[in-house]
C-alpha positions as CSV (number, residue, x, y, z in Angstrom):
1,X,113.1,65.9,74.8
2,X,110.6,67.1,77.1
3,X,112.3,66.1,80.4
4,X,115.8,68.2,79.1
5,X,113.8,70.9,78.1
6,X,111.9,71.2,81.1
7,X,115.6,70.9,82.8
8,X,117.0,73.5,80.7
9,X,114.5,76.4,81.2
10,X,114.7,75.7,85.0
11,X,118.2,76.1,84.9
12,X,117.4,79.3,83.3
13,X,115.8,80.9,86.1
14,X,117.6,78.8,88.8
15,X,120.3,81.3,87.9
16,X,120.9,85.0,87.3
17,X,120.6,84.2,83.4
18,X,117.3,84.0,82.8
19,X,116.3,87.2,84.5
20,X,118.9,89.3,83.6
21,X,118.1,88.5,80.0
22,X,114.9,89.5,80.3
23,X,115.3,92.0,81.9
24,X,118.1,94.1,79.5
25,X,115.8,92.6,76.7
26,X,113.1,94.8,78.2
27,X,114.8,97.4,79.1
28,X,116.5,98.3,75.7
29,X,113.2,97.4,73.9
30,X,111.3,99.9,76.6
31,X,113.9,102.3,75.7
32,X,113.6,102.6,72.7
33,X,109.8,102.1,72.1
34,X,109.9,105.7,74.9
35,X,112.0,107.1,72.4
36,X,110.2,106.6,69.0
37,X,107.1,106.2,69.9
38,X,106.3,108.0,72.8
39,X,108.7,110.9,72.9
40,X,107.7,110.9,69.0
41,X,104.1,109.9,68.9
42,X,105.1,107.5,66.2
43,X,102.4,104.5,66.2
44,X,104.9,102.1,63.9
45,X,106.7,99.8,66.1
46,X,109.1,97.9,63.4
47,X,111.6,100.8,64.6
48,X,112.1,98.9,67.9
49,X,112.5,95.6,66.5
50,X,114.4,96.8,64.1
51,X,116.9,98.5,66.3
52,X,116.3,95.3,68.7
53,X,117.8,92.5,66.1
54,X,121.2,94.8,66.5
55,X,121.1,94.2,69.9
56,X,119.8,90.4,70.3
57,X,123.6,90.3,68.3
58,X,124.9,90.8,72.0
59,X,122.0,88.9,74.1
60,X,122.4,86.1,71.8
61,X,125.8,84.6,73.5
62,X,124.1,85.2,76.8
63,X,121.4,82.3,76.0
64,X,123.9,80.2,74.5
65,X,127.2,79.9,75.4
66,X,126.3,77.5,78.6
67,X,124.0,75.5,76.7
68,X,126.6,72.6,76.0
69,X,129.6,73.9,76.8
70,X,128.7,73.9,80.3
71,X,128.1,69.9,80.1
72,X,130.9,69.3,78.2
73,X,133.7,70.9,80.8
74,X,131.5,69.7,83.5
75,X,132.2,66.2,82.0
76,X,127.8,65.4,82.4
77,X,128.1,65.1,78.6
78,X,129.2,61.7,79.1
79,X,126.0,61.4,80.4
80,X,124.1,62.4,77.4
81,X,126.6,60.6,75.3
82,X,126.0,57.1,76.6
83,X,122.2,57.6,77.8
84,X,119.5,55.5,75.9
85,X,117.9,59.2,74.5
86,X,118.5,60.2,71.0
87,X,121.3,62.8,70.3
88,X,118.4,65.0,68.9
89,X,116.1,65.2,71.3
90,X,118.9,66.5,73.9
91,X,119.3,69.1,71.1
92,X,116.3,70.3,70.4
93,X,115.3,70.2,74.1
94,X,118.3,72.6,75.0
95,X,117.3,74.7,71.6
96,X,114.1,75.1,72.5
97,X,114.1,75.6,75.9
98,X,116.2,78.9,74.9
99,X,113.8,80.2,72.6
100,X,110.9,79.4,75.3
101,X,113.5,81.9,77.3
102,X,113.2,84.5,74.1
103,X,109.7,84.2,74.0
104,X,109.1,85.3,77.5
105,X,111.4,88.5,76.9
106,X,108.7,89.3,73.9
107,X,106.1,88.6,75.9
108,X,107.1,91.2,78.3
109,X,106.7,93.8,75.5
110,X,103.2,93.1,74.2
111,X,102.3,96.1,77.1
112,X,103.8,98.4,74.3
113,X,100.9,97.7,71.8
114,X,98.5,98.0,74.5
115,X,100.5,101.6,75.6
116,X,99.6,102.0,71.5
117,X,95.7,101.7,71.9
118,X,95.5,104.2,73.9
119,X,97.1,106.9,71.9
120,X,96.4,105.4,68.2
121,X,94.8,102.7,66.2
122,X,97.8,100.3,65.7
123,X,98.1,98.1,62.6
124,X,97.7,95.1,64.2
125,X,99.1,93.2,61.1
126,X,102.3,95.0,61.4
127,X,102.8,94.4,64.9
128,X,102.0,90.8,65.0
129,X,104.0,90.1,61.9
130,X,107.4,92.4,63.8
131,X,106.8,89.8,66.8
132,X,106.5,86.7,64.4
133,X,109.6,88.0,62.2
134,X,111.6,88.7,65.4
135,X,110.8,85.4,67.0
136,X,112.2,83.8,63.8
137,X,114.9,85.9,63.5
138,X,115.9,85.3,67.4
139,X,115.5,81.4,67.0
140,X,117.7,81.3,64.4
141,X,120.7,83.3,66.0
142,X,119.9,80.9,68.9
143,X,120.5,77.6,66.7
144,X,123.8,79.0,65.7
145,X,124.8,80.0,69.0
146,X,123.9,76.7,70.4
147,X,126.2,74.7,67.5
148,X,129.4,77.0,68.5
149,X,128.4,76.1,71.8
150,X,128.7,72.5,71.5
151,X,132.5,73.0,69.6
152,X,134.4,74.1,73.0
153,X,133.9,73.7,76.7
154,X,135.1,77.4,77.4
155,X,131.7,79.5,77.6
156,X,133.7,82.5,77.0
157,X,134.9,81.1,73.4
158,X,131.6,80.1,73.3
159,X,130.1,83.5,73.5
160,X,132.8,85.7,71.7
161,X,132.5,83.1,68.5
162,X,129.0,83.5,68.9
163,X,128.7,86.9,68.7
164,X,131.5,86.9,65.8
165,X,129.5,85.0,63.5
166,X,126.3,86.9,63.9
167,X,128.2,90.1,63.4
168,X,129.5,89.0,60.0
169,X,125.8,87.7,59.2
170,X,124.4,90.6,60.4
171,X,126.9,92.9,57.6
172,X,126.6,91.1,55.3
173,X,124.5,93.7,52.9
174,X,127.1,95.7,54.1
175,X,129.5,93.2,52.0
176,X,127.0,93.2,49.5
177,X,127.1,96.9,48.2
178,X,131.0,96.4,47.1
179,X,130.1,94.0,44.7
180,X,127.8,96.4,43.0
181,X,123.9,95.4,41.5
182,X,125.3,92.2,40.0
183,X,124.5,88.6,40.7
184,X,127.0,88.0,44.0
185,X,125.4,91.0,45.4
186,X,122.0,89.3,45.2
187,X,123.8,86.0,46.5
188,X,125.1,87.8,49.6
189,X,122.1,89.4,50.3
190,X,119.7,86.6,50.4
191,X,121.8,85.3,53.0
192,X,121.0,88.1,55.2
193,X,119.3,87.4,58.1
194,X,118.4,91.0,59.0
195,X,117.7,91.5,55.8
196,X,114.9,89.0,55.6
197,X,113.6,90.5,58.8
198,X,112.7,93.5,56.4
199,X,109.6,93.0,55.2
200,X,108.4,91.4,58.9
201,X,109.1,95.1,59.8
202,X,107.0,96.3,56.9
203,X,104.6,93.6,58.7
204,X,104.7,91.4,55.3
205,X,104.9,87.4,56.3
206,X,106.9,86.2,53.7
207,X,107.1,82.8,53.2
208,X,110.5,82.7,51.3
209,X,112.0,84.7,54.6
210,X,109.9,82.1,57.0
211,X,111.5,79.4,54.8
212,X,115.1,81.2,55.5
213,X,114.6,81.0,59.1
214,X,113.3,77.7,59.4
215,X,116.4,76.3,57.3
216,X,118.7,77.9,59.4
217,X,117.4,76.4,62.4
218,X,117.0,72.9,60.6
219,X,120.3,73.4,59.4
220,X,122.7,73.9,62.8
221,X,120.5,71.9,65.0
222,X,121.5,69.2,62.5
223,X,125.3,70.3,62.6
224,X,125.0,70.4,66.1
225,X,123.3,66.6,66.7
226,X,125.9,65.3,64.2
227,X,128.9,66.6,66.0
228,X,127.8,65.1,69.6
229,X,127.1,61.9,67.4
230,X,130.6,62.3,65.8
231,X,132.0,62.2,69.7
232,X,129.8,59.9,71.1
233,X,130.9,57.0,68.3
234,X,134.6,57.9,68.9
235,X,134.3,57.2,72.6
């Protein structure tokens, strides 16, 4: 796992992907933290991370979209397929090694609590617990984007599918408020992924939304080992 990990987050930075992520990650982020809270002397910063989980809908793809479905057109699955490495570790390796590329694009806006210190006494809590939500948050979209990723070898498909699903996710309270206060509306809204971001924003750690996110990543990094499986028995 470490070896393909290692691989992947080179080939990350070997390429225009990498930097150009990070760098429209901070950009957008250093947009908006100018707008609220310098322009508006606002010392809260869950207003850029909440704006920011719209647009990780759109930077998501970017990450993913190459992670297998590069392989897989490129025919190096094969590779993987017969190598004497578990299925999983290949996974996880590529998953990780994406979220490694998420968490330098954070990284690169902990100079906005800093910018904070100077003006205001931040609540630390808060700010910590909008990187920690956001982190989840991001890894999550990532596992899904990396299981659509290993369905087709078009990286286009990938990345349109990818950014498809996350959309609907993303509406789903949206979806909710048409069935009312009622028990499907409480259904769909539990399985909002912005939604558990909330009370990161209100920098509350939440250990049923932490559960969430861990789930979801547990959950298509399985789908996604048991599909190459799947192919690697049939051939």
């Amino acid at each position: 796992m470490n070896a393909i990990f290692k691989k992947e987050l080179r080939s990350y930075f070997s390429s225009p992907i990498g930097y150009v992520f990070v760098a429209i990650f901070f950009c957008v982020a250093g947009l908006l933290f100018t707008v609220y809270n310098i322009f508006y002397r606002m010392g809260d910063i869950s207003y850029v991370f909440s704006n920011m989980t719209m647009i990780f809908l759109f930077l998501t793809p970017v990450l993913t979209m190459r992670l297998l479905s590069e392989d897989k057109k490129a025919k190096t699955d094969q590779l993987l397929l017969t190598a004497p490495v578990k299925v999983v570790s290949v996974v996880l390796g590529k998953f990780l090694s994406a979220v490694a590329v998420l968490a330098i694009a954070l990284a690169t806006t902990l100079i906005f609590p800093i910018i904070l210190k100077v003006y205001t006494d931040p609540a630390w809590g808060e700010i910590w617990s909008n990187y920690i939500g956001f982190c989840l948050l991001g890894a999550s979209f990532i596992s899904i984007g990396l299981y659509i990723s290993s369905l087709t070898e078009n990286q286009i498909i990938a990345a349109i599918a990818t950014f498809g699903v996350l959309f609907v996710l993303y509406l789903t309270n949206n979806f909710a408020v048409s069935f009312g206060d009622g028990f499907i509306n409480t259904v769909i809204q539990w399985f909002s992924p912005a939604n558990k971001f909330t009370d990161f924003s209100k920098g509350i750690i939440s250990i049923e939304s932490v559960i969430y996110y861990l789930s979801i990543m547990a959950a298509f990094v399985i789908l996604t080992t048991a599909h190459i499986e799947k192919r690697r028995w049939i051939k």
